[in-house]
Wavefront OBJ file of the C-alpha trace (Angstrom):
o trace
v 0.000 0.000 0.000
v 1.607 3.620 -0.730
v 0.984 6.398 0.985
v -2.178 8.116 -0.290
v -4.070 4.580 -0.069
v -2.945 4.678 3.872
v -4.112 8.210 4.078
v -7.086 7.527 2.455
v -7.764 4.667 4.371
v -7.267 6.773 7.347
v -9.639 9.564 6.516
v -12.244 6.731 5.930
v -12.207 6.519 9.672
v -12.491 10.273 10.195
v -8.525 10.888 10.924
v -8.154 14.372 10.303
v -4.466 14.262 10.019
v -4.926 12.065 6.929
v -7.108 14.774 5.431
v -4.986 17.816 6.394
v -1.765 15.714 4.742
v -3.643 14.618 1.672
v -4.424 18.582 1.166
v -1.035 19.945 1.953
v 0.122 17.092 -0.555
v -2.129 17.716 -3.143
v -3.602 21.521 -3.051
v -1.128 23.100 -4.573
v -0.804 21.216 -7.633
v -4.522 21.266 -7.928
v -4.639 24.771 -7.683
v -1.826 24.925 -10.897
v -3.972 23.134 -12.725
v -6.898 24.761 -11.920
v -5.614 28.103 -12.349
v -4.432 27.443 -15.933
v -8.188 27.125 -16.754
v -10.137 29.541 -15.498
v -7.615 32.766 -14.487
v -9.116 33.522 -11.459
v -7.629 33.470 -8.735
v -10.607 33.523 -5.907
v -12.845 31.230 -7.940
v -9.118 28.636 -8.209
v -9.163 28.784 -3.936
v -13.127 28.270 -4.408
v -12.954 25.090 -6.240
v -9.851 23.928 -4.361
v -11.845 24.563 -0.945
v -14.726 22.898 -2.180
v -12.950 20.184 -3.572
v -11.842 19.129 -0.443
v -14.905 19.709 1.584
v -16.377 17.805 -0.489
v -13.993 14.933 -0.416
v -14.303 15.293 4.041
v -18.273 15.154 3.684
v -17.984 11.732 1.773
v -15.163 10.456 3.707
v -17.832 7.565 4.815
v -18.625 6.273 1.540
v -15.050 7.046 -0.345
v -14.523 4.576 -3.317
v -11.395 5.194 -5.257
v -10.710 2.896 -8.020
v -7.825 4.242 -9.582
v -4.462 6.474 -7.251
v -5.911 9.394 -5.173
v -4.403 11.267 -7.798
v -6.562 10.596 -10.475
v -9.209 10.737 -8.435
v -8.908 13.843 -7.298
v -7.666 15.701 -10.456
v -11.008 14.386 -12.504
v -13.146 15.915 -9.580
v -11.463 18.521 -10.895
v -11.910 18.689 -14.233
v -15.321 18.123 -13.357
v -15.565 21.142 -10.746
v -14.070 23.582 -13.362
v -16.593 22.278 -16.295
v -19.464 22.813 -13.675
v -17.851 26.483 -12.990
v -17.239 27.263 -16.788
v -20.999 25.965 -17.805
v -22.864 28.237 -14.833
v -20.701 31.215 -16.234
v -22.349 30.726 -19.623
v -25.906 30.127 -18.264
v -25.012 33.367 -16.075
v -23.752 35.242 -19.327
v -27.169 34.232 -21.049
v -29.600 35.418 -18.684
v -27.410 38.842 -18.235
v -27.503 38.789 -22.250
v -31.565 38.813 -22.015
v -31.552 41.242 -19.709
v -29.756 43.854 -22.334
v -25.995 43.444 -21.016
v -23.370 42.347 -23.754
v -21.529 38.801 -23.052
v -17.895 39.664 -22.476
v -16.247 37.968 -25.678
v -13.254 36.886 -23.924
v -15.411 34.145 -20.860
v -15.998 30.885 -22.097
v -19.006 29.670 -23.832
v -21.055 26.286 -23.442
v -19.906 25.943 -27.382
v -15.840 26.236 -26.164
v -16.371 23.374 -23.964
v -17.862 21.264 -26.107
v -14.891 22.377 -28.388
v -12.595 21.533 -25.562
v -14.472 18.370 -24.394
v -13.904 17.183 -28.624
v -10.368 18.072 -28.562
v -9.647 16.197 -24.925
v -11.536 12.872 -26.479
v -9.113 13.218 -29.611
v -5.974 13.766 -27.323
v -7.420 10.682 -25.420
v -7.855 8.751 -28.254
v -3.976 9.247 -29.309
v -3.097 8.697 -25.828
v -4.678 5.033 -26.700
v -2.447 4.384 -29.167
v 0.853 4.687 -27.723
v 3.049 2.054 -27.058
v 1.649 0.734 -23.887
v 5.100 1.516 -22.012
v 5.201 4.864 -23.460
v 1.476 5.347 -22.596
v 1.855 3.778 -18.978
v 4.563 6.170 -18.367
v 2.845 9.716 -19.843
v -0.538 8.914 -18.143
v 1.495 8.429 -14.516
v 2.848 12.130 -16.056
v 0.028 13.804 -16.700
v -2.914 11.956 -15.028
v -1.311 11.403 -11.406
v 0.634 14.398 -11.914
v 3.956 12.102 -11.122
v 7.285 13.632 -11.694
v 9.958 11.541 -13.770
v 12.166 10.888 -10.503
v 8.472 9.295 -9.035
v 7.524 7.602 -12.596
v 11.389 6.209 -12.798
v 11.359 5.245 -8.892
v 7.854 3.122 -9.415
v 8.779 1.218 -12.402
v 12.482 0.831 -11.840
v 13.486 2.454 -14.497
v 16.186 5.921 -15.298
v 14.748 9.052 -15.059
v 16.342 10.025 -18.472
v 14.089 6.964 -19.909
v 11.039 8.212 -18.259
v 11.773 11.886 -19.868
v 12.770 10.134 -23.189
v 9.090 8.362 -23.272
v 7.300 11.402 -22.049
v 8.857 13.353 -24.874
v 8.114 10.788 -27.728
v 4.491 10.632 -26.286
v 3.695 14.612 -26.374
v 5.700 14.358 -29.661
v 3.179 11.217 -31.286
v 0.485 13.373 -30.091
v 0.867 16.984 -31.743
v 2.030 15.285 -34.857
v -0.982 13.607 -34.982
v -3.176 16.135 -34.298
v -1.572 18.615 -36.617
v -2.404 15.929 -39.406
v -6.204 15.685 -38.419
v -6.000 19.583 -37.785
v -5.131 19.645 -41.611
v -7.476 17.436 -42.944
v -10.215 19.488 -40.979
v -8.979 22.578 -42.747
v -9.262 21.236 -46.311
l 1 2 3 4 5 6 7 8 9 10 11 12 13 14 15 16 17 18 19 20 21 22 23 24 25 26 27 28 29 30 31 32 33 34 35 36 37 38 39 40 41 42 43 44 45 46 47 48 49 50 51 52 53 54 55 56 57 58 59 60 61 62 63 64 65 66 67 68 69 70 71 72 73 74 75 76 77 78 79 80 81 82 83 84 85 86 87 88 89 90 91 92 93 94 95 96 97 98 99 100 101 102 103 104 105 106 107 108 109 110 111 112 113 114 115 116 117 118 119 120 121 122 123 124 125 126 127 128 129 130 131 132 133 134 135 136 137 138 139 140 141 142 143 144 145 146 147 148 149 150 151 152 153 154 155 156 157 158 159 160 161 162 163 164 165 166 167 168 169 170 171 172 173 174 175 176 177 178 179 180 181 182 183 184
């Protein structure tokens, strides 16, 4: 068992300990992520905040099927979708009311842009090599650094930066390819 499965297990039980390390572990990289997507910096402590509250209030009936990680970085993703949807729902009833929609907030229509662009990066994800691919998703989905991806599967960090570098490299050459055929 590693460490985030003990503190999880622990604030199962109500330790609050294992919550206030899991937060201190985890909040600031949650708030970097968060942050890059909706440039705000009160709403980025709201979510955060939230995010944990939320994760305290179902502490009883906790089921994590994956690492803490990726569990907590899709309620995430989630949490800034819900955020970036009431903005536009906000925007529309403030539009009916006479007021001009700021042109630089995000739109229901840029998230489903987004949300078509994220399934296409996920679907070239897929088709890595599966070492390749076990080694960027520990990158980017558990937000592992190359010293923790190298230390976990025994392996150099110069190999884990290699295969993180041919991934991201697979990817936008892909995607430039389909970004041309959509432009024709």
């Amino acid at each position: 068992m590693n460490d985030d499965q003990l503190l999880i297990k622990e604030l199962c039980k109500g330790n609050e300990k294992a919550f206030v390390e899991l937060y201190e572990k985890y909040w600031e990289k949650l708030y970097y992520v968060c942050y890059q997507r909706i440039l705000s910096k009160e709403e980025t402590e709201d979510i955060i905040h939230e995010l944990f509250l939320d994760l305290w209030n179902k502490k009883d009936s906790l089921e994590i099927r994956s690492t803490f990680a990726a569990y907590i970085f899709t309620a995430l993703k989630y949490k800034i979708f819900r955020l970036i949807d009431s903005k536009s729902i906000r925007r529309k009833y403030i539009g009916r009311m006479g007021d001009e929609e700021p042109a630089s907030e995000n739109t229901t229509e840029q998230l489903l842009d987004f949300n078509e662009l994220y399934d296409l990066i996920e679907q070239r994800i897929e088709n890595l090599p599966e070492k390749c691919k076990l080694i960027f998703r520990m990158s980017r989905d558990e937000y592992l650094s190359a010293e923790e991806i190298s230390k976990k599967l025994n392996i150099s960090s110069n190999t884990v930066q290699n295969q993180i570098t041919k991934a991201k490299k697979v990817i936008k050459n892909q995607l430039k390819k389909l970004f041309f055929f959509i432009l024709i």
